[in-house]
KOLDO-637962 format. One line per 4 residues: number of its first residue (from 1); for each residue x, z, y of N, C-alpha, C. Coordinates in Angstrom, 2 decimals, padded with zeros to 5 digits. Atoms other than C-alpha are relative to their C-alpha. Example, Ala and Ser with C-alpha at 12.3 -4.5 7.8 and 13.67 -1.06 7.14 Angstrom:
2
1> 000.89:000.00:-001.19:012.30:007.80:-004.50:000.90:000.00:001.20 ~ -000.82:-000.06:-001.19:013.67:007.14:-001.06:-000.77:000.73:001.09
***
This chain:
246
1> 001.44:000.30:-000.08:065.95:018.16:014.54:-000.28:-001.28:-000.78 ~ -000.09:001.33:000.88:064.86:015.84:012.02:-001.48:-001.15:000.75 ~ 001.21:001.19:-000.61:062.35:012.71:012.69:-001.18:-000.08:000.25 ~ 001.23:-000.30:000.42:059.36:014.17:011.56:-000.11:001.10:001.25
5> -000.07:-000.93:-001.03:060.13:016.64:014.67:-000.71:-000.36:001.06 ~ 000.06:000.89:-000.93:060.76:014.27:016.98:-001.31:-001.07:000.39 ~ 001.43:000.64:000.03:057.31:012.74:016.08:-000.86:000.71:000.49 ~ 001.13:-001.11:-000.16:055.31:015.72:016.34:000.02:000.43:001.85
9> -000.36:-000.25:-001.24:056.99:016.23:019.94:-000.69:-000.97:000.92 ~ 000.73:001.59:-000.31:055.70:012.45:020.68:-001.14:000.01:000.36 ~ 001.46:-000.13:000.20:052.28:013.22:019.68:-000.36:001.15:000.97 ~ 000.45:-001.45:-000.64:052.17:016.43:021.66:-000.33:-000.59:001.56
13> -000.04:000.74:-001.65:052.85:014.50:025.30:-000.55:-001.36:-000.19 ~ 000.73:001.52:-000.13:050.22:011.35:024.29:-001.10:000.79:000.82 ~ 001.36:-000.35:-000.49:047.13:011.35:026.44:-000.82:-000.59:-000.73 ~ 001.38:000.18:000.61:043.80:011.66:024.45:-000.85:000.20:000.92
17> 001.20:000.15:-000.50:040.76:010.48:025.36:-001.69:-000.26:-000.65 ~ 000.53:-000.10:001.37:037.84:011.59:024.00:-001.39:000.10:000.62 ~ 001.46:000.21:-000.75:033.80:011.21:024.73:-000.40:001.42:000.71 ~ 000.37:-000.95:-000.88:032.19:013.39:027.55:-000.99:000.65:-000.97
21> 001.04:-000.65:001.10:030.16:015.71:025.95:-001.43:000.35:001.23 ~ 001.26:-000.28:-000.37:028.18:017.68:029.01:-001.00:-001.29:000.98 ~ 000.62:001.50:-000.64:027.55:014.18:030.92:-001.18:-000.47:-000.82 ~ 000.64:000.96:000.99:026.09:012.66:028.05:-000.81:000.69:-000.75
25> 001.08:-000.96:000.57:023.75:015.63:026.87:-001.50:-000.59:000.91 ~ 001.44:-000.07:-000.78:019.90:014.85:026.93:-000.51:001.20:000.34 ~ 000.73:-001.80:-000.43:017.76:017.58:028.51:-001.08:-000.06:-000.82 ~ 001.28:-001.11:000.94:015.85:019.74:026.28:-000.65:000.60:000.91
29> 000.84:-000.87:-001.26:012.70:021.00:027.67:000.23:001.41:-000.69 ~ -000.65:-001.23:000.19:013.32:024.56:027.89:-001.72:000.47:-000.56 ~ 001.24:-000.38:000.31:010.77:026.38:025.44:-000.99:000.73:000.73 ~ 001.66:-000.27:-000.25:007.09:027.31:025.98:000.68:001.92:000.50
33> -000.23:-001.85:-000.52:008.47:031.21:025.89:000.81:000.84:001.28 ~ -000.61:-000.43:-001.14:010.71:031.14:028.54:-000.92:-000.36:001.67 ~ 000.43:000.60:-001.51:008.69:028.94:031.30:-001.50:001.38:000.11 ~ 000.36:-000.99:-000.02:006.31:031.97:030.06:000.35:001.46:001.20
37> -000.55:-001.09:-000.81:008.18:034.55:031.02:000.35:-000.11:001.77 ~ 000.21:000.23:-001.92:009.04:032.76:034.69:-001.09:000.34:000.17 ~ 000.96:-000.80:-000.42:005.62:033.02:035.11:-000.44:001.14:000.37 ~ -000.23:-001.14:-000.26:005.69:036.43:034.41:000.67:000.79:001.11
41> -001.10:-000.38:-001.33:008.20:037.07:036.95:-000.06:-000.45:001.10 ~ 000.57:000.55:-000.95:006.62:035.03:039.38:-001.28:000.88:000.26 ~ 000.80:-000.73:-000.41:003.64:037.39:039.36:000.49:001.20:-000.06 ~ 000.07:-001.29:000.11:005.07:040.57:038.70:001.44:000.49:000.82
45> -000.89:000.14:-000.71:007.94:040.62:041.33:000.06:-000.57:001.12 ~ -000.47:000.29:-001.77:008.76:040.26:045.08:001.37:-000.72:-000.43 ~ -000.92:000.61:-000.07:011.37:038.02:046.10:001.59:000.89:-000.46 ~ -000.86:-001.25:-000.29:013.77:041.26:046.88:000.60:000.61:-001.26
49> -000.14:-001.00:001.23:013.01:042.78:043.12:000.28:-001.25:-001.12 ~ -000.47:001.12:001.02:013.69:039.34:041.56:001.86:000.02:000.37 ~ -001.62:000.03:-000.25:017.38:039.65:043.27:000.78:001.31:-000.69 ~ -000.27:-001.04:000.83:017.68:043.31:041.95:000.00:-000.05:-001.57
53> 000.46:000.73:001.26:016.66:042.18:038.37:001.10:-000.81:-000.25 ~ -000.84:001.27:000.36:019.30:039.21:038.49:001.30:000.85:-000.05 ~ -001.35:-000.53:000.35:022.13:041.98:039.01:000.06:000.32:-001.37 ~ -000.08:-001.00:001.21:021.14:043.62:035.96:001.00:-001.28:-001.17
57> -000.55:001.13:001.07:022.12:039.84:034.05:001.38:-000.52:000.51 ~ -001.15:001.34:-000.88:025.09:038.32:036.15:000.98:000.07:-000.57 ~ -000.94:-000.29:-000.09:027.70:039.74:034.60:000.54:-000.45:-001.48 ~ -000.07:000.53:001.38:027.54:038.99:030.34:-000.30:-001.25:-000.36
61> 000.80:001.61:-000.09:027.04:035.66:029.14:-000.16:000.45:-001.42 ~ 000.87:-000.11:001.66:025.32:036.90:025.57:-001.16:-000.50:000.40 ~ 001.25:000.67:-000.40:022.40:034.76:025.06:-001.15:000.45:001.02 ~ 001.23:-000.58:-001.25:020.00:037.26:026.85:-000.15:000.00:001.30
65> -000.64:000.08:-001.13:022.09:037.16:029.95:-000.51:-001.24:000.60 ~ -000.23:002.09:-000.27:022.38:032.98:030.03:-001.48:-000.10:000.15 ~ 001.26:000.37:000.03:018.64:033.21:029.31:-000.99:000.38:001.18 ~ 000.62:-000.57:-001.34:017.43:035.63:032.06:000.20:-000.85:001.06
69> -000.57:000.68:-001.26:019.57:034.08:034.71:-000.92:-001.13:-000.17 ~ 000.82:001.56:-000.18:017.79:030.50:033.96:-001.60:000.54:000.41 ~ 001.24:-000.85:-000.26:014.29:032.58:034.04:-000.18:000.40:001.77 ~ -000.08:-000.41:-001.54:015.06:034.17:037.70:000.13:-000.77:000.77
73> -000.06:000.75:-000.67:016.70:031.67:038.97:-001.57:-001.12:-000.25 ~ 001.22:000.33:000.21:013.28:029.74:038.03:-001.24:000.06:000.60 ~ 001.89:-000.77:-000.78:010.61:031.81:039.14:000.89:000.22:001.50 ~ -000.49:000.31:-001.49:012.86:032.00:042.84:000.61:-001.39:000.67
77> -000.67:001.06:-000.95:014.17:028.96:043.47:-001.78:-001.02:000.55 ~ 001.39:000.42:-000.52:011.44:026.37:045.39:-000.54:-000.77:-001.32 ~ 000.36:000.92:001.19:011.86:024.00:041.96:001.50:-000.09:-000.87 ~ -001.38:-000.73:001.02:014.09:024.26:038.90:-000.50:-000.86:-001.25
81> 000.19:001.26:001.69:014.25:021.46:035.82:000.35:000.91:-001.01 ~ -000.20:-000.34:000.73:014.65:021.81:032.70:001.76:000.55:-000.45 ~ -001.24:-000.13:000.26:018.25:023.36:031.17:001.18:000.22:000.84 ~ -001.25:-000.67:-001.39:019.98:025.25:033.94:000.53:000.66:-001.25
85> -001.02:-001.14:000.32:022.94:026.94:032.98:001.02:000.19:001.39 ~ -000.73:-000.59:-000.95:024.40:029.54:035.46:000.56:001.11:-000.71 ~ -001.22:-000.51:000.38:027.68:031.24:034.72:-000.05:001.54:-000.07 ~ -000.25:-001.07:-000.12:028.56:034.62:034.54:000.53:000.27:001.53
89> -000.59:000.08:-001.35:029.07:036.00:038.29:-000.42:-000.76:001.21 ~ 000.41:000.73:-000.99:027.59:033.68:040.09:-001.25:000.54:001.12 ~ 000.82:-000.60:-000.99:025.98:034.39:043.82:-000.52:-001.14:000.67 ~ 000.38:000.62:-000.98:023.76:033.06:045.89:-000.79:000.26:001.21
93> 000.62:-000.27:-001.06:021.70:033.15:049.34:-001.30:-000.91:000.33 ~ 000.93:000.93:-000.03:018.49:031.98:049.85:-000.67:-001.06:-001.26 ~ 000.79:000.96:001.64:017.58:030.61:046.34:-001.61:-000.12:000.33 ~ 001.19:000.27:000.17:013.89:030.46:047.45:-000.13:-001.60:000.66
97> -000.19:001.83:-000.02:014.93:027.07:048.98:000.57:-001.01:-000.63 ~ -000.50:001.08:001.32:016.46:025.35:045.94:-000.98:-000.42:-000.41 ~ 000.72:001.12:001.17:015.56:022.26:044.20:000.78:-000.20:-000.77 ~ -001.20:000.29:001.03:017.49:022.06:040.99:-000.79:-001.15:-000.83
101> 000.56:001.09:000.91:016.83:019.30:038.78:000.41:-000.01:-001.24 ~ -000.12:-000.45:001.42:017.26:018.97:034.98:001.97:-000.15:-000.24 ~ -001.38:-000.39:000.68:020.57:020.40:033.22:001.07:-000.41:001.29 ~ -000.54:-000.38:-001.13:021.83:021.29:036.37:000.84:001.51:-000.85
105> -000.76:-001.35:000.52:025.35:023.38:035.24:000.95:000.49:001.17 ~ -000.89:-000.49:-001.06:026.75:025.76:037.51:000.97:001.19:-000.34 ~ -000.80:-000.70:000.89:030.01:027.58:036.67:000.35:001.50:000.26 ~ -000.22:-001.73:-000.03:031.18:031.38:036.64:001.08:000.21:001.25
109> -000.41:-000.04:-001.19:031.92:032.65:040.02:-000.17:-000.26:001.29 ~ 000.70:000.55:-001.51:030.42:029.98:042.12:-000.79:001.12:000.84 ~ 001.03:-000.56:-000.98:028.85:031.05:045.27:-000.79:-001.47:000.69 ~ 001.19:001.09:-000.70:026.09:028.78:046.73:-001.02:000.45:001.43
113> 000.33:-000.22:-001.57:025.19:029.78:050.49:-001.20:-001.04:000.58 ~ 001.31:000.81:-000.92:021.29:028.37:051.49:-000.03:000.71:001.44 ~ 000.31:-000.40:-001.57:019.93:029.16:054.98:-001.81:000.25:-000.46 ~ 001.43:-000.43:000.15:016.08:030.66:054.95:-000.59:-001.43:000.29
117> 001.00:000.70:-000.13:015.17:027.69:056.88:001.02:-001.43:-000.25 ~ -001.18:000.80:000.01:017.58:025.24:055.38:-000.63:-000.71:-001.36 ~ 000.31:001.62:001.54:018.05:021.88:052.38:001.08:000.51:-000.94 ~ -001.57:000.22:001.20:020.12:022.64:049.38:-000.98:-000.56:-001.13
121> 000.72:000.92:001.24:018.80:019.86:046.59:001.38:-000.17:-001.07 ~ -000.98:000.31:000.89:021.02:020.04:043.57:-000.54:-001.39:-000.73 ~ 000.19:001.22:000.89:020.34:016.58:041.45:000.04:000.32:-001.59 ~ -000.19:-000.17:000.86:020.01:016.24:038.21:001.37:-000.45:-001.34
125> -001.64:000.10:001.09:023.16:016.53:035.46:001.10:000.41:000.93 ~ -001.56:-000.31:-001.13:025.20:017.90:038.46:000.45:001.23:-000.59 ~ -000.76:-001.19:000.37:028.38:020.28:037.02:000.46:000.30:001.29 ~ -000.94:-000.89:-001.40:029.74:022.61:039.76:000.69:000.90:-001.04
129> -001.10:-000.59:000.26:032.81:023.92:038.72:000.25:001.70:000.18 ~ 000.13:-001.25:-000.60:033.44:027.69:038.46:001.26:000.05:001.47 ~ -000.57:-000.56:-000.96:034.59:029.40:041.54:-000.15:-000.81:001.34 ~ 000.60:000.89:-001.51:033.16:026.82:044.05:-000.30:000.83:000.89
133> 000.24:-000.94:-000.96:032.03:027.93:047.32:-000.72:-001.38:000.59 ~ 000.93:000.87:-001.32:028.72:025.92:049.20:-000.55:000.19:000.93 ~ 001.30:-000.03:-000.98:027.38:025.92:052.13:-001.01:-000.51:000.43 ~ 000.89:000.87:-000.05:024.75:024.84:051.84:-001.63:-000.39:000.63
137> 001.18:-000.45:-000.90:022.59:025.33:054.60:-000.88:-001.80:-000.04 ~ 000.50:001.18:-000.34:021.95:021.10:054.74:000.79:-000.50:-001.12 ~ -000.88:000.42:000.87:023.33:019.97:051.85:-000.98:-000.76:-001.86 ~ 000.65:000.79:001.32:022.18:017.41:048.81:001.24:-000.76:-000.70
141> -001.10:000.55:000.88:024.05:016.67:045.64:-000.99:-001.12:-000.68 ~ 000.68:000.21:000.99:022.72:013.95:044.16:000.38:-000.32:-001.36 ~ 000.10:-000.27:001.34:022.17:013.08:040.21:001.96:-000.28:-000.47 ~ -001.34:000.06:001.20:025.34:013.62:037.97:001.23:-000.06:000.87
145> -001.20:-000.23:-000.99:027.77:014.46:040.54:000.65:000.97:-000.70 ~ -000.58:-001.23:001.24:030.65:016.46:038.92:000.91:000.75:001.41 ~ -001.30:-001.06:-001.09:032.91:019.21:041.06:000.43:001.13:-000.14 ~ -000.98:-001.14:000.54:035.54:020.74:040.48:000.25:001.19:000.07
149> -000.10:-002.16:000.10:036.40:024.46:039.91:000.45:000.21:001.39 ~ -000.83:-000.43:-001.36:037.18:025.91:043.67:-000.26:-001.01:000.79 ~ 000.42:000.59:-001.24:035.79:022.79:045.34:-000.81:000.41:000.90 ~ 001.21:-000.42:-000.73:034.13:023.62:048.44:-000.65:-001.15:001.18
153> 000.30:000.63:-000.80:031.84:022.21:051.15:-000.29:001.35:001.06 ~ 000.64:-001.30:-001.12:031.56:023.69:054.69:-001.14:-000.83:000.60 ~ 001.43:000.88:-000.80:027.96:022.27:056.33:-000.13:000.88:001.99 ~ -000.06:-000.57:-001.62:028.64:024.45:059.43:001.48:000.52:000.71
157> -001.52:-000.15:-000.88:031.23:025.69:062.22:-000.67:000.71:001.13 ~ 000.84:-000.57:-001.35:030.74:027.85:065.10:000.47:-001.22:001.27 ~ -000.32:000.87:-001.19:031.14:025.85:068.78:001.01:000.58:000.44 ~ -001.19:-000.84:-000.88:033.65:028.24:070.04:000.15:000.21:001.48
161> 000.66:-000.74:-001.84:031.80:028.34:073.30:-001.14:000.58:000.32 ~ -001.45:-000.19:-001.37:032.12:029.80:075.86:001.01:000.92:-000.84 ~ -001.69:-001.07:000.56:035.99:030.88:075.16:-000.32:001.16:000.63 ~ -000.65:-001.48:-000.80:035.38:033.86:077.04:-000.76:001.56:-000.99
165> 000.60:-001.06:000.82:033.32:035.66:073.93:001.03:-000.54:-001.64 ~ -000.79:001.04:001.63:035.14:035.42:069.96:-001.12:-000.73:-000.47 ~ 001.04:001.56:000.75:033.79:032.28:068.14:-001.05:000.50:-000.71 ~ 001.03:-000.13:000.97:031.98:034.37:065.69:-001.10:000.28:001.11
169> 001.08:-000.16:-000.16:029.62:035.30:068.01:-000.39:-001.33:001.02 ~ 000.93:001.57:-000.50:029.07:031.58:069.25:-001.05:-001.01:-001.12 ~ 001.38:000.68:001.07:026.03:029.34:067.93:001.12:-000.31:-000.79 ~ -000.57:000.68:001.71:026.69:027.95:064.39:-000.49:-001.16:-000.04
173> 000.70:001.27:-000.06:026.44:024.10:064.59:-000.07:-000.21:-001.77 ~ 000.36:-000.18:001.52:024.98:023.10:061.11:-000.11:-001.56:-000.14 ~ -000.34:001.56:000.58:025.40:019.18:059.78:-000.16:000.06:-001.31 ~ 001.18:000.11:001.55:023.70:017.97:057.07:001.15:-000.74:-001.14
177> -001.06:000.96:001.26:026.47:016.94:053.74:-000.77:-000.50:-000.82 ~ 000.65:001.10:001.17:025.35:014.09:051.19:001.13:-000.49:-000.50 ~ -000.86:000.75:000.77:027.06:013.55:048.22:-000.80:-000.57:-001.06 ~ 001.01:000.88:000.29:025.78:010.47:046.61:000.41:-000.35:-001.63
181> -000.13:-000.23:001.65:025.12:010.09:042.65:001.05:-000.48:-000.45 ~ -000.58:000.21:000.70:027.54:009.81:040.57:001.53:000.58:000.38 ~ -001.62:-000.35:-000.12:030.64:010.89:042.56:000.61:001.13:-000.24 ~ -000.92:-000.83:000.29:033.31:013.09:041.75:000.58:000.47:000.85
185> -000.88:-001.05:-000.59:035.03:016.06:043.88:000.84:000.79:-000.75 ~ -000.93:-000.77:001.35:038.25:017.45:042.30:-000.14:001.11:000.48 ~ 000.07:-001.27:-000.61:039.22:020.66:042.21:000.96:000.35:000.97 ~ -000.54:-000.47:-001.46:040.16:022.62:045.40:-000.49:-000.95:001.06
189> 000.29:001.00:-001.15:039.06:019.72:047.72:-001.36:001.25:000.88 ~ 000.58:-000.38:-000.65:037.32:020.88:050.40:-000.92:-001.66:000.86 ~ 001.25:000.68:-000.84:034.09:018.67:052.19:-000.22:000.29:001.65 ~ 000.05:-000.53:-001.07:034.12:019.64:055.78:-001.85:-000.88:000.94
193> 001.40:000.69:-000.88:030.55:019.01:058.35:-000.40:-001.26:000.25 ~ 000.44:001.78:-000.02:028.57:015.83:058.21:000.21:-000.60:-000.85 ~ -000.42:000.79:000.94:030.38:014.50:055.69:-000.39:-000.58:-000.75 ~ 000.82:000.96:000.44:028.47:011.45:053.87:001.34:-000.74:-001.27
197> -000.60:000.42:000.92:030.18:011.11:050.02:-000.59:-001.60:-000.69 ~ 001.14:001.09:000.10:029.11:007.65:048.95:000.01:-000.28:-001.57 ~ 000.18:-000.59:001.09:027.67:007.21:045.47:001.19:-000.93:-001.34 ~ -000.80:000.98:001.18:030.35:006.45:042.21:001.16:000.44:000.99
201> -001.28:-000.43:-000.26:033.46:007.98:044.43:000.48:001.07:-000.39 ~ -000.58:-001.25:000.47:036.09:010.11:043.65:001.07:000.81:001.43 ~ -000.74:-000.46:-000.94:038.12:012.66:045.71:000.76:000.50:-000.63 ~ -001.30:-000.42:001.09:041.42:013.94:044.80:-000.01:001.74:000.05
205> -000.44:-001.08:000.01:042.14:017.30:044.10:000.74:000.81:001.09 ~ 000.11:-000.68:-000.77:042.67:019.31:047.04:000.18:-000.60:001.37 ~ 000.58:000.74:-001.50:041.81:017.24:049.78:-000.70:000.32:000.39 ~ 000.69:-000.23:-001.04:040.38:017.46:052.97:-000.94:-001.08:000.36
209> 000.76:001.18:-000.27:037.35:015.33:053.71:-000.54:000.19:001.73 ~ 000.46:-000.12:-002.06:036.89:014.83:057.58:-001.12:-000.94:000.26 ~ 000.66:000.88:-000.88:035.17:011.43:057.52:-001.02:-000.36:-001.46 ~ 000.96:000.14:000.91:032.72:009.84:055.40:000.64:-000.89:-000.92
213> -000.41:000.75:000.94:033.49:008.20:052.09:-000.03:-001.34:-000.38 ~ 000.91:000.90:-000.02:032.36:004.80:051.29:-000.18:000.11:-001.98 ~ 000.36:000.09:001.04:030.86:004.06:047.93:001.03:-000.21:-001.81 ~ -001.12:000.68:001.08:033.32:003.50:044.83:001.15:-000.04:000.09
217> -000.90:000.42:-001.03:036.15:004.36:047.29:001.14:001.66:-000.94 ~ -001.14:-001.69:000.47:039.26:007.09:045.98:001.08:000.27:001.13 ~ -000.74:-000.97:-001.01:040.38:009.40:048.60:000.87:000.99:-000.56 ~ -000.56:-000.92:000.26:043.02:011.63:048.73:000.77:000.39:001.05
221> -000.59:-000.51:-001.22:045.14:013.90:051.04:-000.10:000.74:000.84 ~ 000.12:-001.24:-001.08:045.49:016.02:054.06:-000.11:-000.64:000.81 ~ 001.76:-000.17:000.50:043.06:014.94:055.58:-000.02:-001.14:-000.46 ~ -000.17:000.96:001.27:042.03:012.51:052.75:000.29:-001.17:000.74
225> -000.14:001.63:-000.39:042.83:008.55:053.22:-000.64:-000.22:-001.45 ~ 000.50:000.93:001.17:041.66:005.71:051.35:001.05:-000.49:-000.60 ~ -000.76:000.30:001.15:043.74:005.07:048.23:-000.12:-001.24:-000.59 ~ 000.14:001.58:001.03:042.09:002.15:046.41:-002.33:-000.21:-000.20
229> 001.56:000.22:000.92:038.43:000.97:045.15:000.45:000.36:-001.23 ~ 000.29:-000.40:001.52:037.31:002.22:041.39:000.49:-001.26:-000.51 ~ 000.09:001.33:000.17:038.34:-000.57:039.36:-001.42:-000.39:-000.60 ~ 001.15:000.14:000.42:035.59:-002.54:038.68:-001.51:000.13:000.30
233> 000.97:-000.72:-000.73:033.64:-000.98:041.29:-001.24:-001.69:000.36 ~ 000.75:000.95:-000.31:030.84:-003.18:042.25:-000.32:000.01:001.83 ~ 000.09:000.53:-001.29:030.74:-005.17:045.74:001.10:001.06:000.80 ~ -001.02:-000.49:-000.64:033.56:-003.15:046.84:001.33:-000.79:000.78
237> -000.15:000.17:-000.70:034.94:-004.35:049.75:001.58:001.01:000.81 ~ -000.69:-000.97:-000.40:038.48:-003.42:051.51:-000.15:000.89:001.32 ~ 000.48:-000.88:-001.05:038.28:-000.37:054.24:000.35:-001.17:001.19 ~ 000.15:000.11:-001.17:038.25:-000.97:057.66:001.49:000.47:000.48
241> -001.10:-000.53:-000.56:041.61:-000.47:059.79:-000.20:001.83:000.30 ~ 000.65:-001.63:-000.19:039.75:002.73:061.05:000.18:000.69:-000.87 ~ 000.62:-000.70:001.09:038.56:003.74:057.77:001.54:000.75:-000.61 ~ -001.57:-000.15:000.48:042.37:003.48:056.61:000.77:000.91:000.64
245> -001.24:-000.82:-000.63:043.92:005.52:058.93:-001.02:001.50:000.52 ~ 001.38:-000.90:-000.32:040.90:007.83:059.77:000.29:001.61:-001.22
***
């Protein structure tokens, strides 16, 4: 193996680092012809025949596809910014209670679980990762939150009483999740009820979140701990004995 090998081998295992691209995209207002056509589909369609309609697109991502989906999802959700992009595959429940906000990207596969009489507020510049799973019966992302492919949040749990019937058919307690701008969920992590992300944190890749985050704070684990502050983080402060072992 000559030197010139041994270089190329070098170069292969360096880490590059290279500018964000969808972070750092401005939002384009989405043209005059499409917020058209929502319209259109806002008068000429029931809730029911706007969900029938959305099968026909879910499945291709050729421009017409990518374009419909932003259209439907549009004219059904409660409010919808400029420059959605939703994936190929993607399901949801209750879209007449979404608030999406501008260049809101959601990836191929996700599922997104509202409640009829329920909060799901996406933020604006928030990526969701394909193959996520939300529940998002009480649930607010706010702006530029990124998460990873297969991350999920659960916002509910049954009580599991009385033991003397199975759980599924016990109430469904429902807790409200907030994850606060800017932070990061890797992929596979799971969010579990209540859970309060605080804004500018990160979570590790397939962790369990039981307790609440604090601001600028990097969790990780089964069930997550506190790792370290961001560097650089601002007014960051060390945890709490609790917080640490919690």
């Amino acid at each position: 193996m000559t030197a010139t090998d041994w270089e190329r081998m070098a170069d292969s295992g360096r880490v590059r680092v290279v500018p964000a691209v969808y972070g750092r995209q401005q939002t384009r207002p989405d043209p005059d012809f499409e917020i058209g056509l929502t319209n259109s589909l806002k008068a000429s369609y029931e809730s029911v025949a706007l969900l029938e309609l959305y099968a026909r697109f879910t499945i291709a991502d050729g421009p017409l596809d990518v374009m419909m989906r932003r259209c439907i999802w549009r004219a059904a959700a409660r409010s919808c910014g400029h420059g959605l992009q939703v994936g190929s595959g993607v399901g949801f429940k209750h879209l007449e209670t979404f608030e999406l906000g501008d260049s809101v990207f959601i990836g191929a596969q996700a599922y997104i679980q509202g409640r009829f009489d329920g909060t799901t507020v996406i933020g604006n510049h928030v990526w969701i990762g394909p193959q996520a799973y939300m529940d998002a019966r009480d649930l607010v992302l706010e702006d530029y939150v990124g998460w990873g492919p297969g991350a999920k949040v659960l916002g509910s749990a049954h009580t599991g009483l009385p033991v003397q019937v199975p759980i599924v058919h016990t109430d469904l307690e429902i807790k409200p999740v907030r994850i606060g701008a800017w932070a990061d969920i890797g992929t596979n992590a799971t969010i579990l009820p209540g859970v309060t992300v605080g804004r500018g944190a990160i979570v590790g890749a397939g962790a369990v979140v039981t307790h609440d985050v604090p601001p600028f704070a990097i969790v990780a684990g089964v069930p997550a701990r506190f790792m370290r502050w961001r560097e650089g983080a601002p007014d960051g402060q060390p945890p709490s004995a609790s917080e640490r072992t919690s």
